[in-house]
Every structure is written in structure tokens, then in C-alpha cells.
C-alpha positions in Angstrom: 0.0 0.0 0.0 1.2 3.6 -1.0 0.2 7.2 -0.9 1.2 9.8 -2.9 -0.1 13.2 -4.7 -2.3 13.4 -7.3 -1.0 16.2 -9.6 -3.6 17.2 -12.6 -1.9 19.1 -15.6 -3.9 20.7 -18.6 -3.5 17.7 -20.6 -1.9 14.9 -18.5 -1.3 13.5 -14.6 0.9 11.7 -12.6 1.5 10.4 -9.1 4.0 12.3 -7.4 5.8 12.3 -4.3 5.1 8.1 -4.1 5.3 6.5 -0.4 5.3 3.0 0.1 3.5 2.7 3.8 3.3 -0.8 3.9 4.1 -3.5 2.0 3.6 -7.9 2.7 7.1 -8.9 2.2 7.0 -12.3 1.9 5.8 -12.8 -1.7 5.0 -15.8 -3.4 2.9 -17.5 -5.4 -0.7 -17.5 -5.3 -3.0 -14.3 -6.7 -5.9 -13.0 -4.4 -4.6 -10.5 -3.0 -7.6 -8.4 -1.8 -5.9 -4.9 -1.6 -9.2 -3.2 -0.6 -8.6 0.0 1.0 -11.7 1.8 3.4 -10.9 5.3 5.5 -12.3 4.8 9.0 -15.2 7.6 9.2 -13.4 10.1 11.7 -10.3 10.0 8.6 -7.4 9.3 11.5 -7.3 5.5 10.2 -7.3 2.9 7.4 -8.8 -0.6 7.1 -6.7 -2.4 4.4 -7.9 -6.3 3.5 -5.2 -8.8 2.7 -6.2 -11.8 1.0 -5.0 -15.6 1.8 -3.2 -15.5 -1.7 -5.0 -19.2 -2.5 -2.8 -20.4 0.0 -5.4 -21.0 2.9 -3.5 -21.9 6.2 -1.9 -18.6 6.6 -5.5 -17.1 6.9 -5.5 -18.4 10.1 -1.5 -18.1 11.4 -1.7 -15.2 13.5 2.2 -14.6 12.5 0.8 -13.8 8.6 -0.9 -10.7 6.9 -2.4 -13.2 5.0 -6.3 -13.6 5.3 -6.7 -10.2 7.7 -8.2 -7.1 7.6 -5.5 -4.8 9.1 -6.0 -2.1 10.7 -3.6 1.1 10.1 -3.0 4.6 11.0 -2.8 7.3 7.8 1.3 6.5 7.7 0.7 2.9 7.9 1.5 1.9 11.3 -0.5 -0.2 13.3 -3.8 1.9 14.9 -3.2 1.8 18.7 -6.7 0.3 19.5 -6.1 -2.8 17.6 -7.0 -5.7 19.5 -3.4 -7.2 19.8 -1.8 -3.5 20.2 2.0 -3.5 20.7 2.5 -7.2 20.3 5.0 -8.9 17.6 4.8 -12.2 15.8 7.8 -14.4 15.1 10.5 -13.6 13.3 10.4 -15.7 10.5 7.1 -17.4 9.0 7.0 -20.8 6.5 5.7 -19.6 2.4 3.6 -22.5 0.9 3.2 -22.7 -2.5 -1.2 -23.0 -3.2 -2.2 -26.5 -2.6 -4.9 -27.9 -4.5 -7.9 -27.8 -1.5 -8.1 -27.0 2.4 -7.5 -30.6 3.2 -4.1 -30.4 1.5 -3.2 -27.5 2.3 -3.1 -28.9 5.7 0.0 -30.5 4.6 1.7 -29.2 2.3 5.4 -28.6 1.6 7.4 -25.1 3.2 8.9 -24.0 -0.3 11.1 -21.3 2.2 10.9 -19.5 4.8 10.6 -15.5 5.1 12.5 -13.8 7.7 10.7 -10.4 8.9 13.2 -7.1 8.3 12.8 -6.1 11.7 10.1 -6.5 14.2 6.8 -8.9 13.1 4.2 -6.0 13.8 0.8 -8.4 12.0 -0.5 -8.8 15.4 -0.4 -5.5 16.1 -1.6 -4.3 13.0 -4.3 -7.2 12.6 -8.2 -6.2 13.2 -10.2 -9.4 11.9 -9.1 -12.7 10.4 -10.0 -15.5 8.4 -10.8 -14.6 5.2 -10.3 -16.0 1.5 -10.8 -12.8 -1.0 -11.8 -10.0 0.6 -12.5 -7.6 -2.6 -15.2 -5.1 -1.5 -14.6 -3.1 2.2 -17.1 0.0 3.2 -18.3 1.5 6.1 -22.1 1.9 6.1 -23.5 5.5 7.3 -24.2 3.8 10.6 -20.5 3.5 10.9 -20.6 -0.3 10.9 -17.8 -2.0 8.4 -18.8 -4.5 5.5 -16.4 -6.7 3.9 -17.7 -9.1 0.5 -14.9 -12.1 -0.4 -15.1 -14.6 -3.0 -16.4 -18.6 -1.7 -14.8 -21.3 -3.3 -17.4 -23.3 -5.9 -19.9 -21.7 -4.3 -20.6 -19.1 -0.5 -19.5 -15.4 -1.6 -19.6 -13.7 1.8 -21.5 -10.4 3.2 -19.7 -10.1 6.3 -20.2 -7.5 8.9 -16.8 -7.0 10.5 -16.0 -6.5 14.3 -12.8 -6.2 16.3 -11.0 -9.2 17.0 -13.5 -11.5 15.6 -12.3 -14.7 13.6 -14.5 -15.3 10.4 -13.2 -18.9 9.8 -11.8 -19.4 6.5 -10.3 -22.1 5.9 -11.8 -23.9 8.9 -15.4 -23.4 7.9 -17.5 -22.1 4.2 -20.7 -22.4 2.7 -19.2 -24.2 0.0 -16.8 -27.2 -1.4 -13.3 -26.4 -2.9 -13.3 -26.3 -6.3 -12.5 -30.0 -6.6 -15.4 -30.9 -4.9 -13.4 -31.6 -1.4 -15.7 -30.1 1.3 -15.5 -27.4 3.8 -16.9 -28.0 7.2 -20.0 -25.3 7.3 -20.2 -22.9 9.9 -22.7 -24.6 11.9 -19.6 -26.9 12.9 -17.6 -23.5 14.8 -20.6 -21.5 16.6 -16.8 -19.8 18.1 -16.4 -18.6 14.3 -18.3 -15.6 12.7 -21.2 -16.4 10.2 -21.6 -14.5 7.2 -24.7 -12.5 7.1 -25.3 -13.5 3.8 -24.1 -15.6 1.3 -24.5 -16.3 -2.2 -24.1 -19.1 -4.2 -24.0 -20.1 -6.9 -21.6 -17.6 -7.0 -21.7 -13.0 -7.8 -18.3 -13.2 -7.7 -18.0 -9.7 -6.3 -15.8 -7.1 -7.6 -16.2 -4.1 -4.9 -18.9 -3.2 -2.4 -19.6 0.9 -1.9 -22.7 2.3 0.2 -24.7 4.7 -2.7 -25.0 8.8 -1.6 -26.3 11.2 -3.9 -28.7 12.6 -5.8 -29.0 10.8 -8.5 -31.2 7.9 -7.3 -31.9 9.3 -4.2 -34.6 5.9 -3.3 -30.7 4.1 -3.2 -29.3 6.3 -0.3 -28.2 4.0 2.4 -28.4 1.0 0.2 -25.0 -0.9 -0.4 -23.9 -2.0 -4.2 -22.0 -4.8 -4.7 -20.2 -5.6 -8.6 -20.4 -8.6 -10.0 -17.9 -10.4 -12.3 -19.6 -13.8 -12.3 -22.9 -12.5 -12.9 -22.2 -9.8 -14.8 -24.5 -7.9 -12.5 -25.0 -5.1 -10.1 -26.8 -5.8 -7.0 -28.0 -3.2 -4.3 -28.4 -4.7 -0.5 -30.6 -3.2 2.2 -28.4 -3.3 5.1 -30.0 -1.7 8.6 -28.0 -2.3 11.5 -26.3 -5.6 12.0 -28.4 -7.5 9.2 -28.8 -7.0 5.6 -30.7 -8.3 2.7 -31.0 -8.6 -1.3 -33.0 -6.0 -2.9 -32.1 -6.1 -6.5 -29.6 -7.2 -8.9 -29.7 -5.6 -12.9 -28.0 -7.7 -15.4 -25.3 -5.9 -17.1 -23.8 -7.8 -19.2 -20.4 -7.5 -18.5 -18.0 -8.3 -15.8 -18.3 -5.4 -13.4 -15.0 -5.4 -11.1 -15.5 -2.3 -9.7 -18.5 0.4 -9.0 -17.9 3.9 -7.7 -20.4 7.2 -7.0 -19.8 10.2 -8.9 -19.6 13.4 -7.4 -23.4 14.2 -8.8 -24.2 11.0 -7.3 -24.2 8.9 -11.3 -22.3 6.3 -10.6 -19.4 4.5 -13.1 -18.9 1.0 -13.8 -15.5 -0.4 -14.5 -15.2 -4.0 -16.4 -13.2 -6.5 -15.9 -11.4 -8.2 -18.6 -12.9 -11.6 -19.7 -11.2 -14.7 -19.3 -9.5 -16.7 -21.7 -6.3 -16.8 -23.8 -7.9 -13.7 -25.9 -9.0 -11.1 -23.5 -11.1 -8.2 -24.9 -10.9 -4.9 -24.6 -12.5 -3.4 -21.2 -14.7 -0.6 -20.7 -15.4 2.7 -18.7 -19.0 2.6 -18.2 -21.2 5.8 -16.8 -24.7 4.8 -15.5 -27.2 7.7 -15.2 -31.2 8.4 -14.3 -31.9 8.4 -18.2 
């Protein structure tokens, strides 16, 4: 993760002043990464999600940014009212290469070890764990914080997130691995978090924003979720602690991520199909008319 200045020019921009404020240093293989960013509502913190890179296990090694939603100040250092504050992890953690399933994974092979530049701050920095691909992170106007994540072959997750909670992945899903191995359901760990909704078969979700504006003023308050999957938009009704569907309009193309415009319009970003031959994507502006 890195800050820097937007400059805007007459007839071009660029990123200046670039600031690397944190950075997962172990590397590897695996893609996933999550990489969703959401400003806590008083601005003097960050939420940043870090996904388990298809490599499971670490999701649940408290030593690993892997699987977490962090929790940072504005210059990337751990926020001060994490619920592992001022602890450090080991100095050194093992790097997997991704096994096939969560029952191999169990066993698989250390490919090398990473060794920690100086002090292992991912307790400290850690606010929630367990997740697979957490892709969308908002707070809603009630100040509560949403996270969506891709299931395996089937369970994308709405999950409201709360300090120090443990949301299960790879102990627990709504769904089997891909090759059909299953995943003990959440009714097996009442100690883990539950999603508050799930979907499958599968939205594949691109981002998750709560709507503001003008525009369609009957969506204020309603969260929007992208889907690449389903080639969809869907808008939740979320009050409080639980949420629900409301509707979902079939785009036709794989949305990856949707933002609001400053007139409250909102624009559509595709994601590029897949296949050896990838198409051309698109910048797309929805409107009233």
C-alpha cells in the first residue's frame, strides 16, 4: 500500500511524491490479493484487507498478513486500538506454494521461509481474520464495516466486521473447494463468525460501496455490490447488524469495480474476460436516463 499526490496538468497527470506505507514482504505464489482500502469515518485511520493468496493456512497463522483485515494509521502503522496492540509475531514465518484444497493444504510442503526485516508488527496491525478474497470493504452510514470475499465453488460472503473476531476461513465455508473436497459449514464452529449473507451459486464480487447522492436518491443507504460472475449489479438493504437482497440488474459485462460520482451517477469499471484472448474493457457511466 502507497500514498502519494495526485497532480492534474492541462493535458496529463501523474502520481508524485510516491510512499510505500506498507508492504507484505514475503511474496509468493498464489494471486488473491484483496488490496481493498476503506478510510475509517473520523479520517485518522485505514482498514486495508489482505487476502490468503490461495494459499489457505496462513489465513488463520496469527504470525501472517495473510487472510486479515488490518488495521492502520494514515502513515501505515499499526492503529493503537487494535485488539493485539504492541505485540509482535515471530521472526520468521513458512511460504507455501497453493495446494490444491483446504485438506491439503493442511500438509503441504514449506517452499522457504521469510525472515521479517525487523520487528513482526501483524499482530499488532491485525483487526479481523480468516478470510479468502476479501474484494469489497465499506463502512455503512451507521458506521458499521462491511467486507464481501469470493467462496470457493460456491458461499461469496457479506460479512459484517467486528474487532478481534475470527471469520473462519479455511476452517469453515458455505461451500466445497473447487474439486469438490468439502468445507466443514459454519454450523460446525458457533466460536467462528457467520456471514450475514451468502451467495451461491456464486456473484463473484468485484467491490462493495454504500450509494450517496442525488441521483437515485430511493438508493441512499443501500450498499452496491459488482459482479464479475454474474455480470450484475446488485444493491443490498443493510440496517444495523443484518442485511438483505433487494435487486440485482444484469449488465452484461464483468463489473469489477463500481464507484459514485460526485453528482451521485455512478461509473462502472469492467473487468477483462477470461480466456487466452481477453477483450478490450470498458469505462462505463450509468445515469437516471
Amino acid at each position: 500500500m502507497a500514498r502519494a499526490k495526485l497532480t492534474l496538468g492541462a493535458d496529463k497527470a501523474s502520481l508524485d511524491d510516491l510512499k510505500v506505507l506498507w508492504r507484505d514482504g514475503e511474496g509468493g505464489e498464489g494471486g488473491q490479493f484483496g488490496a481493498q482500502i476503506a478510510f475509517a469515518p473520523d479520517g485518522k485511520s485505514l482498514f486495508l484487507t489482505s487476502g490468503d493468496r490461495q494459499r489457505f493456512t496462513p489465513a488463520q497463522d496469527p504470525n501472517q498478513p495473510l487472510g486479515k483485515i488490518l488495521h492502520l494509521t494514515l502513515d501505515g502503522k499499526p492503529a493503537a486500538d487494535n485488539p493485539m496492540a504492541g505485540k509482535t509475531g515471530s521472526a520468521t514465518v513458512p511460504v507455501i506454494d497453493p495446494p490444491k484444497d483446504t485438506e491439503t493444504a493442511k500438509t503441504a510442503p514449506v517452499v522457504r521461509t521469510y525472515t521479517f526485516p525487523g520487528p513482526n508488527l501483524t499482530p499488532a496491525e491485525t483487526w479481523a481474520t480468516g478470510f479468502r478474497t476479501p474484494y469489497g470493504l465499506a463502512f455503512a452510514p451507521d458506521g458499521r464495516l462491511w467486507e464481501v470475499e469470493h467462496g470457493p465453488r460456491g458461499g461469496d460472503e457479506l460479512n459484517l466486521i467486528e474487532k478481534g473476531k475470527n471469520y473462519g476461513w479455511p476452517l469453515v465455508g458455505e461451500a466445497p473447494n473447487y474439486d469438490g473436497v468439502p468445507v466443514p459449514g459454519p454450523e460446525t464452529r458457533p466460536d467462528l463468525q457467520k456471514p450475514v449473507l451468502y451467495w451461491t451459486p456464486v456473484i463473484a464480487p468485484g467491490n462493495l460501496i454504500f450509494y450517496k447522492g442525488k441521483a437515485f436518491p430511493q438508493w441512499n443507504g443501500s450498499a452496491l455490490v459488482s459482479g464479475m460472475g454474474t455480470k450484475s449489479l446488485s444493491r443490498l438493504i443493510i440496517k444495523g447488524a443484518t442485511a438483505q437482497s433487494a435487486e440485482r440488474w444484469d449488465v452484461g459485462r464483468r463489473i469489477r469495480d463500481v464507484e459514485v460520482g460526485p453528482d451521485g451517477t455512478l461509473w462502472m469499471l469492467e473487468d477483462p474476460n477470461q480466456g487466452p484472448n481477453p477483450q478490450p474493457t470498458a469505462l462505463f457511466h450509468v445515469t437516471p436516463k
